[in-house]
Every structure is written in structure tokens, then in C-alpha cells.
C-alpha positions in Angstrom: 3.7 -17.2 21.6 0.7 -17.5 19.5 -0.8 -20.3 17.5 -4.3 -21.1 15.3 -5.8 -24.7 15.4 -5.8 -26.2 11.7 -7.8 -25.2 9.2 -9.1 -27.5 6.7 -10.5 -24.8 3.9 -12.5 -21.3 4.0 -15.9 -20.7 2.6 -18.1 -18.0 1.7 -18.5 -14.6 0.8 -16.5 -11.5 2.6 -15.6 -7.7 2.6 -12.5 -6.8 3.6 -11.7 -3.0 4.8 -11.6 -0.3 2.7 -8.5 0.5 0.1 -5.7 2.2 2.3 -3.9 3.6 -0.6 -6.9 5.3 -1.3 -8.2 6.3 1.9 -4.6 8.4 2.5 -5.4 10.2 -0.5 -9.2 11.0 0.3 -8.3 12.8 3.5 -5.0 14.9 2.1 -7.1 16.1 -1.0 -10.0 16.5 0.9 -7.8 18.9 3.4 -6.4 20.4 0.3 -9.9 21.4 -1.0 -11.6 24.0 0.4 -15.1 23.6 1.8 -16.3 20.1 3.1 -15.3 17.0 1.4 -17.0 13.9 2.1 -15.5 9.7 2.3 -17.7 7.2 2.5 -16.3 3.8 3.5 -12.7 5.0 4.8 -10.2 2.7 6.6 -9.8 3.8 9.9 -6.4 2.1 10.5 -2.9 3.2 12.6 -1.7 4.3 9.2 -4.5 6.1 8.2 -5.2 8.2 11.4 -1.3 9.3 11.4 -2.5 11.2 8.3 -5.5 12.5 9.0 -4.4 13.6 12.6 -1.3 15.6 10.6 -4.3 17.3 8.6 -5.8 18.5 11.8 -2.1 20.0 13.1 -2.4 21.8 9.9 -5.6 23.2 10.7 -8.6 21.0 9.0 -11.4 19.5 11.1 -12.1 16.3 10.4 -15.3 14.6 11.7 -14.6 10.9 12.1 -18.4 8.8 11.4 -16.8 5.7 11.3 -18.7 5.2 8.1 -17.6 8.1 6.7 -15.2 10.9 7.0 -16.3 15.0 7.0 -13.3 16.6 5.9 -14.1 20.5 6.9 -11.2 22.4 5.4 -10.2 26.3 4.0 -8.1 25.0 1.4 -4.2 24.1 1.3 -3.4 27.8 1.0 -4.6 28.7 4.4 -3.2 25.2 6.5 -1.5 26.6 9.1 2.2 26.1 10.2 1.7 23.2 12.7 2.8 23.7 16.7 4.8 20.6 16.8 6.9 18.0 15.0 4.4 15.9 12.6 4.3 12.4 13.2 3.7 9.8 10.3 4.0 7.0 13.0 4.7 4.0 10.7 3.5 4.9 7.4 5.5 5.9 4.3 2.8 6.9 1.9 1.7 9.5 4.8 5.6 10.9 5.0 5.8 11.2 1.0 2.7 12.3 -0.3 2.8 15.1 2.9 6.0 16.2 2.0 4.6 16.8 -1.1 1.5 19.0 0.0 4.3 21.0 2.3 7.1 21.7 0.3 5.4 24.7 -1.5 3.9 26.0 1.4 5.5 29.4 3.0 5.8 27.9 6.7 8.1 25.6 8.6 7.3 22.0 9.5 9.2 19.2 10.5 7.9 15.3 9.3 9.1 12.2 11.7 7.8 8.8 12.3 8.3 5.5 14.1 11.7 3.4 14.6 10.6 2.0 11.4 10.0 5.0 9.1 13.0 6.6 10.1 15.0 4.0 8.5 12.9 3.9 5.5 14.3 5.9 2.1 13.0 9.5 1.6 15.9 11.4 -1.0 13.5 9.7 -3.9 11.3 12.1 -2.6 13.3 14.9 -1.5 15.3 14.9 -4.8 12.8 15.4 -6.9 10.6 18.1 -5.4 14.6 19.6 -4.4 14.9 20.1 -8.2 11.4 22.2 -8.1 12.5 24.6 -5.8 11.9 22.8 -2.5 13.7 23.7 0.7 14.2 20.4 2.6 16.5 19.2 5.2 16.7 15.4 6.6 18.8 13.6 8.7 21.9 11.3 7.2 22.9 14.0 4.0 18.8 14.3 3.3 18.5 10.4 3.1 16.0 9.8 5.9 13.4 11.4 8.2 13.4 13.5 10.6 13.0 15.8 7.5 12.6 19.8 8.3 10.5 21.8 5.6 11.1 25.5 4.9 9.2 27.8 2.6 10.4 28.3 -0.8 9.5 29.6 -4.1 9.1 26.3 -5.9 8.3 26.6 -10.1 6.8 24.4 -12.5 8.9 21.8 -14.5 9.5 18.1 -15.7 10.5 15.0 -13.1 11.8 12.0 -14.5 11.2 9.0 -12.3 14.3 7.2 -10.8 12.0 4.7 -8.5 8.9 2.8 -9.8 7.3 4.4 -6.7 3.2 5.5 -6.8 4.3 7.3 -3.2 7.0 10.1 -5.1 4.4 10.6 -8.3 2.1 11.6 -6.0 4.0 14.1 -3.8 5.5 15.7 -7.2 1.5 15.7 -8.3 0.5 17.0 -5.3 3.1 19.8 -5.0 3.0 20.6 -8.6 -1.2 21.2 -8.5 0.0 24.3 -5.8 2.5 25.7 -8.4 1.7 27.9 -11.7 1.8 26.4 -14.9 1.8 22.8 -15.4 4.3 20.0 -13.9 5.2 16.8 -15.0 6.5 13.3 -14.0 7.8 11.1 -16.8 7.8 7.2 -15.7 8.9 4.1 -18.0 7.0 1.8 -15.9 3.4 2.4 -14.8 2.9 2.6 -11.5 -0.5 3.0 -9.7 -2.5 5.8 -10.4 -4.9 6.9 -7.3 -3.4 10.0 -7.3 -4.6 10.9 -11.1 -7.8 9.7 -11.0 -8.4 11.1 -7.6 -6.9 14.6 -8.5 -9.2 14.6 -11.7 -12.4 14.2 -9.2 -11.3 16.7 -7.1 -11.6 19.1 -10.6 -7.9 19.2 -11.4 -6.9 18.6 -15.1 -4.1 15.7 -14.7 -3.1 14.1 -18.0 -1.3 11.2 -19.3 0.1 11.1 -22.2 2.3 7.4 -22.7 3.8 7.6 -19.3 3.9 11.6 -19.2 1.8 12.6 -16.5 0.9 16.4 -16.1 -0.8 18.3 -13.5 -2.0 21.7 -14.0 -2.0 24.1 -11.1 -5.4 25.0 -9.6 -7.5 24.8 -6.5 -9.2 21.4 -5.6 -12.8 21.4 -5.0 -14.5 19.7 -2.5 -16.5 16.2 -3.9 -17.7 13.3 -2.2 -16.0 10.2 -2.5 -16.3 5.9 -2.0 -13.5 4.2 -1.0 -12.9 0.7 -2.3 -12.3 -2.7 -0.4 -8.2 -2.8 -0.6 -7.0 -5.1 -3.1 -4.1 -5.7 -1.2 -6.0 -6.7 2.2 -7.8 -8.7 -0.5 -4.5 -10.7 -1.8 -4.4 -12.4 1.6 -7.8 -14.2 0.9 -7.0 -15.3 -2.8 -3.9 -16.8 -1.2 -5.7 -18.4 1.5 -8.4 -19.7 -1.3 -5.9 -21.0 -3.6 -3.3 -22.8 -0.9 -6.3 -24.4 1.5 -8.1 -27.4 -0.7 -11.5 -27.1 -1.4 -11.8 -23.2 0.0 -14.4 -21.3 -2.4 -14.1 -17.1 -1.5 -16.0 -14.6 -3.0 -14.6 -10.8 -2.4 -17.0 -8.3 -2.8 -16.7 -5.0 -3.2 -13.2 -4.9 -3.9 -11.1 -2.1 -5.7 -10.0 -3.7 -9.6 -8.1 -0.6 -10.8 -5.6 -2.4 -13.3 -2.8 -0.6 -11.9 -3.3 -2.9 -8.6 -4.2 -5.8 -9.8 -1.3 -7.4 -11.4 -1.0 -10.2 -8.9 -4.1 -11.0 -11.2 -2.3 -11.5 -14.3 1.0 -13.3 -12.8 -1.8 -15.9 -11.4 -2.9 -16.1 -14.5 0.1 -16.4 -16.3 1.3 -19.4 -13.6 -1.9 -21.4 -14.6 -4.5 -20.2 -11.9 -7.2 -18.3 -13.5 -8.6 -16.1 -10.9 -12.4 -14.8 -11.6 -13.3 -11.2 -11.3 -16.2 -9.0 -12.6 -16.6 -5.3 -12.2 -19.7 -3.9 -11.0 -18.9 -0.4 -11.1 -16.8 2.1 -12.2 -16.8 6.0 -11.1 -13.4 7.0 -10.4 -12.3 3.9 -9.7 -13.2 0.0 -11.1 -15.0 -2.0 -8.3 -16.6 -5.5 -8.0 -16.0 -9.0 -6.5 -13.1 -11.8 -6.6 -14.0 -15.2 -7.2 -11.4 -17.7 -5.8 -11.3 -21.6 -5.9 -8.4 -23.9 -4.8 -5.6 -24.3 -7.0 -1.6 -25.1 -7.0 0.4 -22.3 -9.6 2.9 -23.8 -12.2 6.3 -22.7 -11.4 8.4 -20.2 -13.5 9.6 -16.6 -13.0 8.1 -13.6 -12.3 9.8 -10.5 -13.0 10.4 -6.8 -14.7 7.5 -4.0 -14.6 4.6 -6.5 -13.4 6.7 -6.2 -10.2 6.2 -2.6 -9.5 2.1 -3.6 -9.9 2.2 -5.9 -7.4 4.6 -4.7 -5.0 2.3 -5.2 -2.2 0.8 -8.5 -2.8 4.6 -10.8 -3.2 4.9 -11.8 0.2 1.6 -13.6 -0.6 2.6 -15.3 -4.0 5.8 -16.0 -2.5 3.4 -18.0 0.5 1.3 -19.7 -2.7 4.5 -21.0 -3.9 5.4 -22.9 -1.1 2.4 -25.4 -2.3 2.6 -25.1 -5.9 3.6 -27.7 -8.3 7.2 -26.4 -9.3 10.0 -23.5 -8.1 9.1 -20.0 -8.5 11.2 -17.2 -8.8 11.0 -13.2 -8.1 13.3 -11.2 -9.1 13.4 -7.1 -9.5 11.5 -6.9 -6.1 14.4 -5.2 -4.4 12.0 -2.7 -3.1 11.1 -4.9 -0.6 14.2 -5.1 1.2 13.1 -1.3 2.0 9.6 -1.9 3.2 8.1 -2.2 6.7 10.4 -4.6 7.2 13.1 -6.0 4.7 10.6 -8.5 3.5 12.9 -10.6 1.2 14.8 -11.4 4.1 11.4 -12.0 6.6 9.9 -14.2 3.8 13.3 -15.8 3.4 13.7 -16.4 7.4 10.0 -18.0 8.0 10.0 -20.3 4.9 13.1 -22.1 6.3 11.7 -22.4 9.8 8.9 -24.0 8.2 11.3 -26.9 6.2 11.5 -25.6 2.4 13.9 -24.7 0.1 14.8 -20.8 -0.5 17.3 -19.4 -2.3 17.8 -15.7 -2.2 19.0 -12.6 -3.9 19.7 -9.0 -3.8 15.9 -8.2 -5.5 14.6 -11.4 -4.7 14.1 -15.2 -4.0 13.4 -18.8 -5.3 10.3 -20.7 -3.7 10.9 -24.3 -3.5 7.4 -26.2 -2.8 7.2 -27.4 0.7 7.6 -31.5 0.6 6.5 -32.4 3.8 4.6 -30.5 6.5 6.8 -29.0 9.3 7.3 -30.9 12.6 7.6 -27.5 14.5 8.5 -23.6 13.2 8.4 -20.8 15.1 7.5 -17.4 12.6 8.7 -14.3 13.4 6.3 -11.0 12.1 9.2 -8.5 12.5 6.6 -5.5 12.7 5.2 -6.0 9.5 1.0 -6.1 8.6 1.6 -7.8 5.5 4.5 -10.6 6.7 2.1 -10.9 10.0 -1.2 -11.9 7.8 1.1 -14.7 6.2 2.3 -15.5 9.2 -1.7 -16.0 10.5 -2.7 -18.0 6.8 0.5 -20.5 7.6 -0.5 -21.5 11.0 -3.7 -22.3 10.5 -2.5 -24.5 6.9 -0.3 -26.6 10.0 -2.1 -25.8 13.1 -0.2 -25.7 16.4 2.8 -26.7 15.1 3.9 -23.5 14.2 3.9 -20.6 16.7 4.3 -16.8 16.0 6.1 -14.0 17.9 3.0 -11.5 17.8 0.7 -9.6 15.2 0.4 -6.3 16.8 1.3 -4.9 13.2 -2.4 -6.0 11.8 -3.8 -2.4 13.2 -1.8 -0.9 10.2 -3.7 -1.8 8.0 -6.2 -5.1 9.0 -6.9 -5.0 12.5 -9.6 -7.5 12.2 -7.9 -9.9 9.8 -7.8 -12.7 12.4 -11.9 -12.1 13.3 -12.7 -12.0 9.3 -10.2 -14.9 8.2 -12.1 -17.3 10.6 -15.6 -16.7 9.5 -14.6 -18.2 6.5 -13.7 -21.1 8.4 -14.5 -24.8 7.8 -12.7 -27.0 10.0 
């Protein structure tokens, strides 16, 4: 078992790692191109590396800096048909947006992944990039992975989305910019858009036209690219900031594209005006998060906010166990099909700790903690993002609670524990 002594607030200034979301798409676009492609700042991360060491089974040579990534590549038309099975380990947005890039291609490859991933939904993928022309085959009547990838003659068309998901806009995008003639993906509710913006500095022409989004086909070219500090690594320190009394945080560096940062605007709307100012703004809105201590209202939060802020709930759903009323999420059933089911992890470690929770199907109701537990044991159940609760919680109480393990932070944070308690003022 692991535990944290108590924490009384955090202080100062911090970067946390680069954006992940991002980083994925830097190294498949970057293999795409043809010629070298330069990232600077890239998270090197369990997730990340399962995509960028399918890249080099498909032929690109990737030269890993630390600092920065050299992406040596002939372009997507001459990957090669890989030797073996590729593994996505434990990451969906590598299996989706891959899928993607390989469905057009005139070779056979097989995607699989970790316990995890193969229990994790792929036909919102496969469905739509089916209805192009694809040739897929995946386990449980095309439902889940192992998928196997054939060549096929796939055509331009129209996609209308059936999941808020970033993860299947992106693999139609990124299968339709290998097709002729344009493709496009029609979605009610906006979801992120690192795929657009990054296809567009990779020279692609990707439009949007009120929630129409068409690629035209064409041959990236190579660029050089800065990744972002991840907004949702970030989340974990505005929830530490606003739960600890007297904690003062300043992110810097940190990715602001308003398609991420809706956890911004809920705050804001629950009474907790969260500071931010961009400092720059290429291909994607960067600057710094300034957080004070501060207990939300209570209320409801749901409907197309949710889809912005997928990401960041299991850390309002940890502020609301000190704010000053319930709150409740609803339309977040997308998280029951996470790393973990997170509705049910949140749901499981909140009641260890003493409060209130009632649950649903697409969500739950927060009830503000009343008294400080006399013991809870929390349980990460391989999850990054339940684990860095898990980490904030125990150092709110201190030895009293105790965790399982947080062997899931090299998904996406291995060095959240270091970075959290440098911030430390006990």
C-alpha cells in the first residue's frame, strides 16, 4: 500500500509535460509526410511510444532527442506492410486515429492492444471508415480489437458523427486526406480539433463550415512543430489549487485551445473564476493558468460542455467533494468506456472516503465531504487519470488513506508525484 503525508497547500509556478493528444498526432502526420518533420517539446509517455514505435513497424525512422522528435519518413504511400501484429498497448487515440491512416492503404495489418484496449469500443470507428470503402475485420461482430486491416478501394464521401468522439473525426480525417476528392464529417457537437488545425500545418486544406468539416485529399508536407503543456495533465493542478486552502499555482506554458478548455467555463459558471492569458498562438493557443483556492457552488453540469471536458471530470467530480453544495454530471456516459469505467471508480473511492454519491447510467451526484475520513483505502484500477486523484486525495488527508498502486502515471504523467510535491508547502 501506498500513502502521502498531509499537505497543507501548493505554491509556485510549474510546467507540466507536453499535450498527449497532440503529441500522437505530431508523430502519425509527421510519418504521413514525406521528408523529415520536426517536434519540439513531445511527451515521451507509454502511450505515446505505442504510436510512434507502430510508425517505425511501418517503416519511418524516428530519432528520439528527448527534447524533440526527428520524424524521417517517405510519405504514407510508401509505409510498408508491417512484419508483425501492431501493438497500441493501452492507448485508444493510438488504435483509432491508426486505423484511420491504414484503412486506405493496399497491405494487410493487424491493430491489438493491452487487456484494457481490447475491451474498449472500436465499431464507432470501424463503421464509419466501413461506409468509405474500408475492409476491416475485429473480434466480437467488428465491436473490439484485435482488428485485421485489408486493402481496399476506399472513395470520398460524407460521415455523420454518431459519438462526440475527437478519436473517430480524426481517423475519418486522416483516411479521407489519402483518398481523391474531398471527405467530410458532420458533428452537432464540437469536439476537439487537433486534428484540423494540425492537418492545416502540415499544408492540407481542412475546412469547417458550422460543424461540417472537410478534408481535401493531398500529400502532407513535412513542418516543424511545438507541442503544448497538456491541459488535461494541467486540470490535476487547478484541482489541487482550488481544493487545498491557500495553494497559489501558476501553469505555464500550457495548451488553451477552446476546444479543451471547457472545464474552464464550467468553473466559471459554478462561481470559481479561473485566470488565464495566452501568450501565443501559431497553430495552437498557448499561455499560463493562474489558480487560487476556492470552493465551487453546486448545480449541474451537463449536455455538449461534456464532450469538451471529457478528460478533466474525474477532477471536478474530486473539487466537488469540498465545494459548498451537490453537484451533478450527467451525459458523461463515455466514461463508463474509458481506461477504466471511471463513473464507477470515482463512485467506488468517494464512498471509501465517507461522502455521499449517487450514481447513474452517464453520470453521478457529488455530495461535499462533511467530515474528514477516519481511514479509506483508494483503488486506481489502471487508470492515469483516477490514479492522479487518487495521489491529490491522500495528500488532502494524509496517511489515513492508502492506495493500491499508481503504475498507470507512465501513460501519461510519469513524474506527477515528483512535480505535485515541489509545489509543496506543508
Amino acid at each position: 500500500m501506498i500513502t502521502f503525508d498531509k499537505c497543507k497547500c501548493f505554491k509556485g509556478n510549474i510546467k507540466v509535460p507536453a499535450d498527449k493528444s497532440i503529441t500522437h498526432r505530431a508523430v502519425i502526420m509527421g510519418s504521413m509526410a514525406d521528408g523529415v518533420t520536426v517536434v519540439r517539446n513531445p511527451l515521451i509517455s507509454r502511450d505515446t511510444l505505442a504510436t510512434m514505435k507502430i510508425m517505425q513497424q511501418l517503416g519511418v525512422n524516428i530519432v528520439n532527442e528527448t527534447s524533440r522528435l526527428l520524424i524521417h519518413s517517405e510519405g504514407v504511400k510508401n509505409f510498408k506492410e508491417p512484419y508483425d501484429i501492431l501493438n497500441c498497448d493501452n492507448s485508444g487515440t493510438t488504435a483509432r486515429l491508426v486505423m484511420g491512416v491504414l484503412a486506405p492503404c493496399s497491405f494487410y495489418s493487424v491493430l491489438s492492444g493491452d487487456a484494457s484496449l481490447l475491451r474498449r469500443p472500436m465499431a464507432r470507428v470501424i463503421n464509419p471508415l466501413t461506409k468509405l470503402g474500408a475492409v476491416i475485420k475485429a473480434k466480437d461482430n467488428n465491436k473490439l480489437l484485435p482488428a485485421t486491416i485489408l486493402p481496399a478501394d476506399m472513395k470520398a464521401g460524407e460521415i455523420t458523427a454518431e459519438t462526440k468522439s475527437a478519436q473517430v473525426k480524426s481517423a475519418v480525417l486522416l483516411a479521407g486526406v489519402q483518398l481523391e476528392g474531398a471527405v467530410s464529417y458532420i458533428e452537432k457537437t464540437a469536439t476537439r480539433d487537433h486534428t484540423e488545425r494540425m492537418l492545416q500545418a502540415f499544408g492540407i486544406k481542412c475546412e469547417n463550415n458550422d460543424g461540417k468539416i472537410t478534408v481535401h485529399g493531398g500529400s502532407l508536407q513535412y513542418t516543424q512543430l511545438d507541442v503544448p503543456a497538456d491541459f488535461s495533465s494541467a486540470a490535476f493542478y487547478i484541482g489541487a489549487g482550488l481544493i487545498f486552502e491557500g495553494s497559489e499555482i501558476v501553469i505555464e506554458n500550457c495548451g488553451l485551445n477552446p476546444s479543451r478548455t471547457g472545464l474552464l467555463n464550467v468553473l466559471k459558471d459554478l462561481g470559481v473564476d479561473v485566470k488565464y492569458e495566452i501568450t501565443s498562438n501559431e497553430y495552437e493557443p498557448i499561455g499560463s493558468i493562474y489558480i487560487k483556492s476556492a470552493k465551487i457552488k453546486g448545480g449541474k453540469v451537463s449536455g455538449d460542455i461534456i464532450a469538451n471536458m471529457i478528460d478533466e471530470i474525474p477532477v471536478l467530480a474530486m473539487i466537488a467533494l469540498f465545494g459548498e453544495a451537490p453537484l451533478e454530471i450527467r451525459d458523461a456516459k463515455e466514461l463508463r468506456v474509458k481506461e477504466s469505467d471511471r463513473i464507477a471508480a470515482l463512485i467506488n473511492n468517494f464512498r471509501e472516503l465517507g461522502a455521499e454519491i449517487e450514481e447513474y447510467e452517464d453520470g453521478l451526484k457529488i455530495y461535499p465531504l462533511t467530515k474528514e475520513p477516519e481511514k479509506a483505502k483508494l483503488l486506481a484500477y489502471d487508470d492515469h487519470r483516477i490514479s492522479m486523484v487518487n495521489i491529490i486525495l491522500a495528500k488532502k488527508f494524509g496517511i489515513k488513506v492508502l492506495m493500491d498502486n499508481i503504475a498507470s502515471l507512465d501513460v501519461s504523467y510519469p513524474d506527477f508525484i515528483g512535480d505535485l510535491l515541489s509545489l509543496e508547502e506543508k
